[in-house]
N, C-alpha and C positions, 0 to 999 in steps of 0.2 A: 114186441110193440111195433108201432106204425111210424116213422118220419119221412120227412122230404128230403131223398137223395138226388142232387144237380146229374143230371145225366149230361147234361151240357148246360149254357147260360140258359137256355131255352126249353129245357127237358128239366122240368122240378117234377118229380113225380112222388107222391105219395104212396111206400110200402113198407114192406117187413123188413124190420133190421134188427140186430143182436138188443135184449134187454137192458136197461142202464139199472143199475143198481148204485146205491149209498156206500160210498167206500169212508174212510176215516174223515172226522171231521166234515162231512158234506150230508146234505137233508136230499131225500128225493121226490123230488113235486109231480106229481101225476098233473098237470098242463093244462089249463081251460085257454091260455089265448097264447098268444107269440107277439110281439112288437115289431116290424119292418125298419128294418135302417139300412142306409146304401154301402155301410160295411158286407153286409149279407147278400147283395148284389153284386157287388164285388168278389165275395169267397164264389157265389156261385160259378161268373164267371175266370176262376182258376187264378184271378188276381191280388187276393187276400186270404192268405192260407192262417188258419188258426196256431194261436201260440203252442209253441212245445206241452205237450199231456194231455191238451184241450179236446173234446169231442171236434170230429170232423163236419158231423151237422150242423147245417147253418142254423141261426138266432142268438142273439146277444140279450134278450129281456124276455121274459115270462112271465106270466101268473100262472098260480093255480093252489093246490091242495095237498100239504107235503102227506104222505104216503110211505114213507121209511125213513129212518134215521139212523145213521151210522158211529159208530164208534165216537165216543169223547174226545180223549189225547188232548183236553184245555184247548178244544178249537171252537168253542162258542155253541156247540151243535146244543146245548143244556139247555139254551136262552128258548127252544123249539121245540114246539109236541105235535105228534103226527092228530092230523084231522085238520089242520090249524091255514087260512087261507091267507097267502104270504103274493110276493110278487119277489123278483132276484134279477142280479147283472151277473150275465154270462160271459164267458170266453167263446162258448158255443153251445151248440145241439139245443137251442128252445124250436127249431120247429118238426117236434114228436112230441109224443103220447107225452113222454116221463122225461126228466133231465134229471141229472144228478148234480150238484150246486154246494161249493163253498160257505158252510155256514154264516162266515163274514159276510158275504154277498148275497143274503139273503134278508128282506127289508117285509115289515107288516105293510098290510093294505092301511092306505091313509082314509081316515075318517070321510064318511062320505064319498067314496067313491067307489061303483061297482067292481066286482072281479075280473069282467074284461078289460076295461077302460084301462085299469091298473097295470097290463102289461104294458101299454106304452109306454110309463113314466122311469124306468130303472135308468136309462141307459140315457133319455135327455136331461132327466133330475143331474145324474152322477157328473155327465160329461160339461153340462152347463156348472154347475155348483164349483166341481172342481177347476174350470178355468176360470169362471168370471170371480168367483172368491177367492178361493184357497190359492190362485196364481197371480193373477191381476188386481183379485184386492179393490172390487169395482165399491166404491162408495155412492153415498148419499150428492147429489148435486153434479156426480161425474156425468158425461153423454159417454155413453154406448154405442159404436154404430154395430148393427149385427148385419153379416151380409146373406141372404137369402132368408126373410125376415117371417116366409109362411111355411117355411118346413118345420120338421118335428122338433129339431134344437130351436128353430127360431119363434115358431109361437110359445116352448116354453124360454126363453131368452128375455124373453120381451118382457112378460109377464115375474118372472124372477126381478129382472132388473128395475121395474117400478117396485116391487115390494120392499126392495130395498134403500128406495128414495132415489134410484138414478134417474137420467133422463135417456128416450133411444131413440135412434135413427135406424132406418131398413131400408135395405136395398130389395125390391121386387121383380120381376118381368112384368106383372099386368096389374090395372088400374083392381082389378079383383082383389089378386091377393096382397093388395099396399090395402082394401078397407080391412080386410080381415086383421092385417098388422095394426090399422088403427081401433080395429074396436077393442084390440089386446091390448091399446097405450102406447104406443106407437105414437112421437111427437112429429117426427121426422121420418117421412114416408117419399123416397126416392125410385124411380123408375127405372131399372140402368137401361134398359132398351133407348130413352130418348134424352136421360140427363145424365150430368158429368157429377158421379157422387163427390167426389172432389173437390168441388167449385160448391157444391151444397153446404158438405161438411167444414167448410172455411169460413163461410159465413156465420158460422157457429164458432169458432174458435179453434174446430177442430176436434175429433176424440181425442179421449182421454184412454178409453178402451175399442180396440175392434177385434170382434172373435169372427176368424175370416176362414170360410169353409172354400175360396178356392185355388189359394196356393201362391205358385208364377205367374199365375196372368194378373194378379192385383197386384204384388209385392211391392211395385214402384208407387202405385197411384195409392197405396194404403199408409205410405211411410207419407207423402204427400197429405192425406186426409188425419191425419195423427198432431194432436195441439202436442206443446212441451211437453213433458215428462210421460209421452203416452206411450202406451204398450200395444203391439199387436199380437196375439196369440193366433197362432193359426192350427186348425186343425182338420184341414181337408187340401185335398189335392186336384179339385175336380176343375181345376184351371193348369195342370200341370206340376210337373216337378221339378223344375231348375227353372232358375228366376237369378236375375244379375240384383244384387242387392249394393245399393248407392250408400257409400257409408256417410259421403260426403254430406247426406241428407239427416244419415243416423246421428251425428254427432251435435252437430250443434243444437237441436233441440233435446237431445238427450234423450232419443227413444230407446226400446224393447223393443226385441223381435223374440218371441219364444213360442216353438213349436211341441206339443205334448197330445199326448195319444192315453186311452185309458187302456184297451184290450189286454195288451202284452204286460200289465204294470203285476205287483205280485198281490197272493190273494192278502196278503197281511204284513204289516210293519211300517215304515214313514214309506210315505207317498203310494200306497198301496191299494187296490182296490176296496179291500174292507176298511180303511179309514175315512174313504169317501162315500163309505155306503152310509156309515156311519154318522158324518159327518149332515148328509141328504136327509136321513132318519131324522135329526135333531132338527135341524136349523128350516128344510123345506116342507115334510111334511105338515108340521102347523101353521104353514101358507095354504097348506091343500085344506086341509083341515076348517081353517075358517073363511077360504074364498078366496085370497087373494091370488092364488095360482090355481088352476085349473087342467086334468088333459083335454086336450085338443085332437081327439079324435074325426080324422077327416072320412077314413072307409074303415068297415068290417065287413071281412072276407072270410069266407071258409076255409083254413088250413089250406085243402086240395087245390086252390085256385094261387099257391104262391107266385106260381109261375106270373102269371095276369097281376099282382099285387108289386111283383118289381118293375113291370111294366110302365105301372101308374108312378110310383117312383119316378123313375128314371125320365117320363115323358111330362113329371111336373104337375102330375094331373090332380091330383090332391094337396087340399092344404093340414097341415099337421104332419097328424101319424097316423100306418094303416095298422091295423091290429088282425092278426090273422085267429080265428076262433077253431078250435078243435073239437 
């Protein structure tokens, strides 16, 4: 089979690599698209190494068409019949021909929505779903601030958290992609280039929730924009990694600081990747299903152009998700 091996950050090249095959408990999907996320940008450039057992190919989300099926052993693999067009959250290896995949971690195509579009949603469904509910516990009447409000977590962020009656604020760079956040619902549409979210967020009362993708460079000004009982959940680093945290801040309104990563979690048992595939299955898919969440796909690219598809990442140039097509 064919995948994309990082020759360097800048050398993604599309070739021949050893077959993947269906080992216990895992479906093997012959791949119509890959999902882009800046974890995979990351791996390429030697800075995100995949968890122990995990394919060393980059991609964390797929579609496609499973194509073998492996052994039982009570791993779910039964619930899945080869032919059958599925979408899954990877540890690795979605950008090639075929991936081999955790039955747990393997989720049906939501109603209404094509086979490629579908690889985008595993890995923003799981990672949104699992912080803002299953951690945070985000309700009806709560504000949301999410910070980077037109990426692939944040256009589905947005769109999750009106469905479930919150209210959201976004932090953007351009007047562009704060409309994009408001056509998605978006109440509270923020510029960091020229305003103090901060000073915005106060005027509100403050969050209640903020899922903050950049790390140290906010940690003071987000305990700052956080009302009583609020929680920050952080789960990006792309402002740094050591941050002086003010407890003196923490305390008396009685915040949360909690940091959580999906990749490395296990395929099964509490807190597990398959109980949040699971959990996505139930609770989001019948958002997609009748409208109320949508993907937000912003490019499709051809497999072979990943190199140029982290590019646009990284340089902010698209809003959502990019979906790479094989």
């Amino acid at each position: 089979m064919r995948a994309i091996v990082a020759e360097s950050p800048d050398q993604l090249v599309w070739q021949e690599v050893p077959d993947a095959s269906a080992g216990p408990g895992e479906v093997l999907i012959k791949v119509t698209a890959a999902g882009v996320n800046r974890a995979d940008v990351l791996q390429a450039a030697g800075k995100y190494p995949p968890p122990p057992g995990a394919s060393d190919i980059i991609g964390m989300e797929v579609s496609g068409v499973i194509s073998e099926i492996g052994a039982e052993l009570g791993s779910g693999v039964a619930e899945w019949s080869v032919g059958q067009e599925v979408c899954a959250l990877l540890a690795g290896g979605g950008y090639a021909e075929y991936v081999a995949v955790p039955a747990h971690q393997v989720l049906p195509i939501p109603d209404g929505i094509g086979l490629e579009d579908a690889a985008g949603l595993p890995e923003v469904a799981c990672t949104v779903w699992s912080n803002l509910v299953l951690t945070a516990h985000l309700d009806k009447g709560q504000l949301l601030l999410m910070h980077g409000g037109a990426s692939g977590i944040g256009t589905h962020a947005i769109q999750v958290a009106r469905a479930l009656g919150a209210r959201v604020a976004v932090t953007a760079g351009s007047e562009e992609k704060l409309q994009t956040c408001r056509d998605l619902g978006a109440e509270i549409t923020i510029n960091y280039r020229d305003d103090d979210f901060v000073a915005r967020l106060q005027e509100y009362g403050g969050a209640d929730v903020i899922l903050d993708i950049m790390g140290a460079s906010y940690l003071d000004r987000n305990l700052d924009a956080l009302a009583t009982d609020g929680q920050l959940v952080i789960i990006g680093m792309q402002g740094g990694l050591k941050g002086e945290l003010n407890i003196g801040k923490l305390l008396p309104k009685r915040l949360r600081v909690i940091g959580t990563t999906l990749r490395g979690r296990p395929v099964s048992g509490p807190n597990s990747k398959g109980e949040i595939v699971a959990a996505v299955t139930e609770s989001v898919w019948p958002m997609i299903a009748d409208g109320r969440v949508r993907p937000f796909i912003g490019a499709r690219m051809p497999i072979q152009q990943a190199g140029q598809a982290h590019q646009k990442l990284v340089a902010g140039d698209v809003h959502g998700k990019i979906v790479l097509t094989v």
